[in-house]
C-alpha positions as CSV (number, residue, x, y, z in Angstrom):
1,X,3.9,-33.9,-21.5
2,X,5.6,-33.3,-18.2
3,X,3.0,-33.1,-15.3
4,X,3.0,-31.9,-11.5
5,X,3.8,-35.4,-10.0
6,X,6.5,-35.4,-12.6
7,X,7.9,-32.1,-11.0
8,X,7.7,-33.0,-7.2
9,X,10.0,-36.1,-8.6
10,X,12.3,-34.2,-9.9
11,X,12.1,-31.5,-6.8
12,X,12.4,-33.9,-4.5
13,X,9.3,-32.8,-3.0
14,X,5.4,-33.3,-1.8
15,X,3.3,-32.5,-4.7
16,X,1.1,-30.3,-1.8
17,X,5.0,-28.1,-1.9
18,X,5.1,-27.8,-6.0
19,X,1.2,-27.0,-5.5
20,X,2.5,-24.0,-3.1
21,X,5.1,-22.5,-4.8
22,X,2.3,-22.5,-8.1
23,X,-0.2,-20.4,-5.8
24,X,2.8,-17.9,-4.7
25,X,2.8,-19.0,-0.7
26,X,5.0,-17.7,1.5
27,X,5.1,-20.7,3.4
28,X,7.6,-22.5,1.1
29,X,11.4,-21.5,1.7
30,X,13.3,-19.6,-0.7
31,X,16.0,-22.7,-1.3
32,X,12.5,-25.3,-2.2
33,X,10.7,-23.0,-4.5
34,X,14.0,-22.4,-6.4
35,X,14.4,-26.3,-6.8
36,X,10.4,-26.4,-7.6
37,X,11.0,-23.8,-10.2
38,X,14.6,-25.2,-11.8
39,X,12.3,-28.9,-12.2
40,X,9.2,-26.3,-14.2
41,X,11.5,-25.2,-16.3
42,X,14.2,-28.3,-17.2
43,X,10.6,-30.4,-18.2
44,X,8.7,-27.4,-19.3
45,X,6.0,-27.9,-17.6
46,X,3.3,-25.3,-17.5
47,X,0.4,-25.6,-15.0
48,X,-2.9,-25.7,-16.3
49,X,-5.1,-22.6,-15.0
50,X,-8.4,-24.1,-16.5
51,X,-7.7,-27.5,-14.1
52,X,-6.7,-25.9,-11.3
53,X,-9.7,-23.6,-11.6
54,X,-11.8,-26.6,-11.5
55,X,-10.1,-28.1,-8.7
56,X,-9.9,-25.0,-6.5
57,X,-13.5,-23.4,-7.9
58,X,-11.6,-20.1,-8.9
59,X,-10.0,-18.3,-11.4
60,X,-7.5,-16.0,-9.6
61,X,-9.7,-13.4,-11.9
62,X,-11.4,-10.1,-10.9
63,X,-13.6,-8.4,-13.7
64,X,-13.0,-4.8,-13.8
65,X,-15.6,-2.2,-15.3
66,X,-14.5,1.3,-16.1
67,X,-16.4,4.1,-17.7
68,X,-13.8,5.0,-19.9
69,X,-9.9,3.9,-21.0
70,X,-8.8,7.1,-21.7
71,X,-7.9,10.5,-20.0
72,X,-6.3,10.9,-16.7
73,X,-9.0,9.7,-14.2
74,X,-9.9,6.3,-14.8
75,X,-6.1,5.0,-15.7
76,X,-4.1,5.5,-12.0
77,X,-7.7,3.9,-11.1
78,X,-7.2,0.7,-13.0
79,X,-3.4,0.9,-11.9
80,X,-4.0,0.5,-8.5
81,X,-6.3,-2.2,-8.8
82,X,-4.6,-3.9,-10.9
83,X,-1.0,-3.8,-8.6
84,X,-3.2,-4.6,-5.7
85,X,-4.5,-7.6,-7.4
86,X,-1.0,-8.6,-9.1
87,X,0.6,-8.5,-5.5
88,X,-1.5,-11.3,-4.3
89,X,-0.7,-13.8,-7.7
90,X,-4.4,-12.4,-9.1
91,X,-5.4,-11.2,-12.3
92,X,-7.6,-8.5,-13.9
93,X,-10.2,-8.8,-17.0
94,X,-11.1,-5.0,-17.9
95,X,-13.8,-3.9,-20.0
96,X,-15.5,-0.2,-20.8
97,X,-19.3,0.6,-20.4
98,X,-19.1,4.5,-21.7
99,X,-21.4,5.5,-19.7
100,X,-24.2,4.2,-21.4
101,X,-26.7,1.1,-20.4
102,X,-26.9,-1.1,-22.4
103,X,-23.1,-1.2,-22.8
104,X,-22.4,-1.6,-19.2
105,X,-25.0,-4.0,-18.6
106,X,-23.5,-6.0,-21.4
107,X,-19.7,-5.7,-20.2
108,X,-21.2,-6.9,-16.7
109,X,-22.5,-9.6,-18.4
110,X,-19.3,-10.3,-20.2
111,X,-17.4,-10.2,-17.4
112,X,-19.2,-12.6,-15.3
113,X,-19.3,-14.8,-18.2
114,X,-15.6,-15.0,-17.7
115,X,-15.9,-16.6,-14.5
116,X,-14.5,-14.0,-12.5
117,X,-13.9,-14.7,-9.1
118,X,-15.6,-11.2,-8.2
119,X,-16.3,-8.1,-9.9
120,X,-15.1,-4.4,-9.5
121,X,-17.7,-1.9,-11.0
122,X,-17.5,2.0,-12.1
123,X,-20.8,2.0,-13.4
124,X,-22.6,5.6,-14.4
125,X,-25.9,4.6,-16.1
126,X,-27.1,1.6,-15.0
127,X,-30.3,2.1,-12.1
128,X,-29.9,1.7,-8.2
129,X,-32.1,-1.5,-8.4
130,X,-30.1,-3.3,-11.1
131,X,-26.8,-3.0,-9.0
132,X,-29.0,-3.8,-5.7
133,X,-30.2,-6.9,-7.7
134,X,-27.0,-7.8,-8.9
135,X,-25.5,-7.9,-5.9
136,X,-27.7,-10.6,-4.7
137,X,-26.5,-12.9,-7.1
138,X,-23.2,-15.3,-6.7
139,X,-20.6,-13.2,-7.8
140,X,-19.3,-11.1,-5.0
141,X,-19.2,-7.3,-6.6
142,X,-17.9,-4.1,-5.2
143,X,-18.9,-0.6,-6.8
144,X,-16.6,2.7,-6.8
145,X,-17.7,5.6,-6.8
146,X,-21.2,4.9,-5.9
147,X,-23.4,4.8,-3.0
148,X,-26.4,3.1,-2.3
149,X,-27.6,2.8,1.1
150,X,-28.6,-0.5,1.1
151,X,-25.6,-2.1,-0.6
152,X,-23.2,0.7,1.4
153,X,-21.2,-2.1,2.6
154,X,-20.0,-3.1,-1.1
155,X,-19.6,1.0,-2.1
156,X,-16.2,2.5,-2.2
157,X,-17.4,6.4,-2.4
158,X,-16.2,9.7,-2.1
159,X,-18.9,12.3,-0.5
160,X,-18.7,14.7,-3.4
161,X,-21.5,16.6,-1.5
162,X,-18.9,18.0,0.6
163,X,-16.4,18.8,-2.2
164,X,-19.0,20.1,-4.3
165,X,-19.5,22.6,-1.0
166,X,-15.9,22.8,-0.3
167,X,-15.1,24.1,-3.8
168,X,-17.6,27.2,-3.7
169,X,-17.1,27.7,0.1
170,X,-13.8,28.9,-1.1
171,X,-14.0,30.7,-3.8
172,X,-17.2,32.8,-1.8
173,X,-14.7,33.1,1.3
174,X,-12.5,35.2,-1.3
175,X,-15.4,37.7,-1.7
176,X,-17.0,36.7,-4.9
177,X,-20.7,36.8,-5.6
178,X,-20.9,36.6,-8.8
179,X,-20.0,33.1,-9.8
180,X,-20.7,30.8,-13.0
181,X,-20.4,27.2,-12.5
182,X,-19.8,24.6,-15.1
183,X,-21.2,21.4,-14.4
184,X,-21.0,17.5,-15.6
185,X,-23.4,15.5,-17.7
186,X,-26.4,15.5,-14.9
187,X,-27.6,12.0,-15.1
188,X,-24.2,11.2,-13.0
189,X,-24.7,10.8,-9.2
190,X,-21.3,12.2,-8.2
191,X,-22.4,15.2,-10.8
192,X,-25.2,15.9,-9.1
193,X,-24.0,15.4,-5.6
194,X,-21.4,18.4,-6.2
195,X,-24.1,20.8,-7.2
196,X,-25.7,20.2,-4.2
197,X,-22.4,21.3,-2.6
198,X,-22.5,24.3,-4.5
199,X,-26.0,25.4,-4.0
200,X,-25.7,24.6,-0.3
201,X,-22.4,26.9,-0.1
202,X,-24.2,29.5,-2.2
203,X,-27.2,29.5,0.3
204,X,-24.7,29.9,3.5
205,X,-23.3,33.0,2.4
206,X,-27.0,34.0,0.8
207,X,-26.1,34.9,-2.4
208,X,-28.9,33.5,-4.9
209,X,-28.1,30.5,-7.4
210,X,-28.1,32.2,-11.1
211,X,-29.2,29.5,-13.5
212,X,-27.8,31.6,-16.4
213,X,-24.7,31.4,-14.9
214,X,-25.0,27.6,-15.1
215,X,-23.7,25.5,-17.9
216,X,-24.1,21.7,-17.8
217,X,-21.1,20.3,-20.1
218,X,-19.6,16.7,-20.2
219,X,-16.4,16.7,-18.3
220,X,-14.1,17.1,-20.9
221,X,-11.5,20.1,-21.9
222,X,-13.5,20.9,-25.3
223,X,-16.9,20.9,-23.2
224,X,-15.1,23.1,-20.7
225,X,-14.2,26.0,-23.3
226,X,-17.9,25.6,-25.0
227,X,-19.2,26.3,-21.3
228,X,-17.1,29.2,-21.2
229,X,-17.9,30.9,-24.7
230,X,-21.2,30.5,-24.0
231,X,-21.0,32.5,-20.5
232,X,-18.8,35.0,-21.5
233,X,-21.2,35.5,-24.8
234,X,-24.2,36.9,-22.2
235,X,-22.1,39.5,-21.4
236,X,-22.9,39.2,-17.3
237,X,-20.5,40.2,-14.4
238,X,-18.5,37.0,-13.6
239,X,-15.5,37.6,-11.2
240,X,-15.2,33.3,-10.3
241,X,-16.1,29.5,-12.5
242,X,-16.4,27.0,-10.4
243,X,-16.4,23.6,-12.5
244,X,-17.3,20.3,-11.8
245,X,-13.6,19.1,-12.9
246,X,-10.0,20.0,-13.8
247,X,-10.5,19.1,-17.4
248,X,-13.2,21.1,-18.1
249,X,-11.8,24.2,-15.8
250,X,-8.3,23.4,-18.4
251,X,-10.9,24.4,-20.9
252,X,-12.1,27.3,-19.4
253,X,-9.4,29.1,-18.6
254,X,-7.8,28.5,-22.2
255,X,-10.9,30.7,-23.5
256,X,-10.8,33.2,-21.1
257,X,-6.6,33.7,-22.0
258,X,-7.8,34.0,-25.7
259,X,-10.2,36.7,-24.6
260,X,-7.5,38.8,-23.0
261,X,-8.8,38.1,-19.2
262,X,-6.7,37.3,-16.8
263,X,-6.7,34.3,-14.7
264,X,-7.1,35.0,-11.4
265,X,-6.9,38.8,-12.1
266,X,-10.0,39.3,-14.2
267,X,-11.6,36.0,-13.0
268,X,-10.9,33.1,-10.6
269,X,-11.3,29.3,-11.4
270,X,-11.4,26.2,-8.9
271,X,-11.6,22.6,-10.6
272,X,-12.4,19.3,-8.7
273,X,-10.1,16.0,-9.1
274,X,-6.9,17.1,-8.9
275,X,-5.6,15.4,-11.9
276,X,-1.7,16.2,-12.2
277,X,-1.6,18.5,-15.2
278,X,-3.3,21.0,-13.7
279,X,-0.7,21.8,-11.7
280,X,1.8,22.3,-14.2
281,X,0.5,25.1,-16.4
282,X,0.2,28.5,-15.2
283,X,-1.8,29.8,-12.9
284,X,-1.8,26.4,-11.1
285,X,-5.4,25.2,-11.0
286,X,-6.9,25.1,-7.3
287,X,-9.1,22.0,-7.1
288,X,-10.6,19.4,-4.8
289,X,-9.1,15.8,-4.6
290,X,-11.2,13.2,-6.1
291,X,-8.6,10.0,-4.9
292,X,-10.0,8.1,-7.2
293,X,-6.4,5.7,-7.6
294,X,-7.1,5.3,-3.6
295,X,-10.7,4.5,-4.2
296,X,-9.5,1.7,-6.4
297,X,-7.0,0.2,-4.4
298,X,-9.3,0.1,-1.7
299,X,-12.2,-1.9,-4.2
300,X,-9.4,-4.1,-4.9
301,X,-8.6,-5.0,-0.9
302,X,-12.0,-5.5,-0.6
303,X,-11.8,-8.2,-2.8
304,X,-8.9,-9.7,-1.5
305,X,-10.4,-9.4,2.2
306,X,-13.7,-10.5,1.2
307,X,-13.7,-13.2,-1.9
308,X,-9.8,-14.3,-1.0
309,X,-10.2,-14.5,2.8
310,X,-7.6,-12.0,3.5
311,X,-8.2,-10.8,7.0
312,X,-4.8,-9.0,7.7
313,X,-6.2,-6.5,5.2
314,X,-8.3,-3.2,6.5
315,X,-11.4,-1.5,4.1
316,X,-12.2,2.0,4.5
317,X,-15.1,2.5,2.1
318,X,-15.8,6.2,2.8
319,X,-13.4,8.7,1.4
320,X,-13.3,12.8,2.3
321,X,-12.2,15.3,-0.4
322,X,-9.2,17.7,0.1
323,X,-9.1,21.4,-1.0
324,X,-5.8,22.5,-2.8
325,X,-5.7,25.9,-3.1
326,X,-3.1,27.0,-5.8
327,X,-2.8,30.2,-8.2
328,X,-6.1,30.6,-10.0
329,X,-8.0,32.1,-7.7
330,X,-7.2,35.3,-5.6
331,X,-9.7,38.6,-3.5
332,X,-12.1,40.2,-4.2
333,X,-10.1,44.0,-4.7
């Protein structure tokens, strides 16, 4: 079996150069790192990851937990970090907590048993104090979509209070008073956080907070059109839904079309996200951003910066929403 002495031979070369152009550094010249690579492949040698991870105390690994594989959210997510990561000769170990604790504590547990260099964690269920607790341990972690004030220096977040607030703020500018709103599963922080935004619009232009006109559904399009059957069963004036995301706002407005409304004639819809399809179906859905592909790329240079001593590279943890106003909502007559 061909080793790395054997290849520096055959190079021509320092076995610290065949070492570099293994590890990807720029350092090495193009016309070196081709020779390194021709000797590889003429003995077939292959490095061995599990030595070198001994050697060098890493695995070039970054555990990534997700609440979910599927829809359109969480994938660009897990793209980004994963190109990020890729770019600097890293690799990503992915798994899935569904929302639920035990599962995410037990893909957490997975992951680190993995030896990851550092962990990357969506995480929905699972308490302040387990996260704060976790992060005191050895394995550098950094959490998306979550804040906690006294970890706020390992949370990549989006202030969904504000975009909660920016969502209603518009649709009340348009002259509507009588508005429904469709919310997520409430044990979620970011759910919570953009009812606050809503209530806190709806007290600005004083018009009261109707808790008939609230639905609390599960982000999805099915739990969107449930939402929407129900409110439109109690037979209430509702000229505007405001809903906690695109998908379920998809939902939505398919059951008001089957009812005969019009959309934004009979009643106006704003979503939150601003997944793409949304803005291919007609009307085109007006939404807030939820850059959530952003918020992973930036979890992902914080590992890079932080576990891989990358200092060229800048972290912005905080991310502001954007309002995209689009077709689906429209005056008051």
């Amino acid at each position: 079996m061909a080793t790395i002495y054997d290849v520096s031979v055959m190079a021509g070369v320092s076995l610290a150069t065949v070492s570099r152009v293994m590890n990807n550094n720029t350092k090495v010249s193009d016309r070196t790192k081709q020779k390194v690579l021709d000797a590889m492949q003429t003995l077939g040698y292959r490095p061995n990851t599990i030595a070198q991870s001994l050697a060098s105390n890493r695995s070039n690994s970054v555990g990534v937990l997700v609440s979910q594989l599927d829809g359109p959210f969480y994938g660009p997510m897990m793209t980004e970090i994963e190109t990020a990561l890729r770019s600097a000769n890293k690799h990503v170990i992915i798994a899935a907590g569904h929302s639920d604790e035990a599962q995410e504590k037990d893909s957490v547990e997975f992951l680190m048993s993995r030896g990851c260099d550092a962990l990357i964690l969506d995480v929905e269920a699972v308490s302040d104090d387990y996260l704060i607790e976790l992060s005191k341990g050895p394995t550098p972690i950094v959490f998306i979509n979550r804040y906690i004030e006294s970890i706020k220096d390992r949370c990549v977040y989006l202030e969904n209070e504000l975009g909660g607030f920016m969502a209603t703020d518009y649709i009340l500018s348009l002259g509507h008073t009588h508005v429904a709103y469709i919310s997520g599963p409430l044990f979620k922080l970011d759910v919570r956080d953009r009812l606050k935004g809503h209530k806190r619009a709806l007290a600005q232009y004083n018009v009261p907070f109707d808790e008939s006109l609230y639905y609390e559904s599960d982000f999805k399009e099915a739990g969107g059109s449930d939402a929407m059957e129900h409110l439109l069963s109690l037979n209430k004036p509702i000229t505007a839904v405001v809903c906690a995301n695109d998908q379920m706002a998809s939902g939505a407005i398919a059951v008001c079309l089957e009812h005969g409304l019009n959309v934004p004639d009979d009643i106006s819809f704003i979503g939150y996200d601003n997944i793409p399809f949304p803005q291919y179906i007609s009307p085109k859905l007006s939404t807030v951003s939820n850059p959530i592909h952003e918020m992973g790329k930036m979890a992902a240079r914080w590992v890079l910066q932080q576990v891989y001593n990358d200092q060229d590279i800048a972290v912005d943890s905080s991310f502001k929403p954007e309002l995209f106003i689009r077709t689906s909502a429209k005056k008051v007559d």
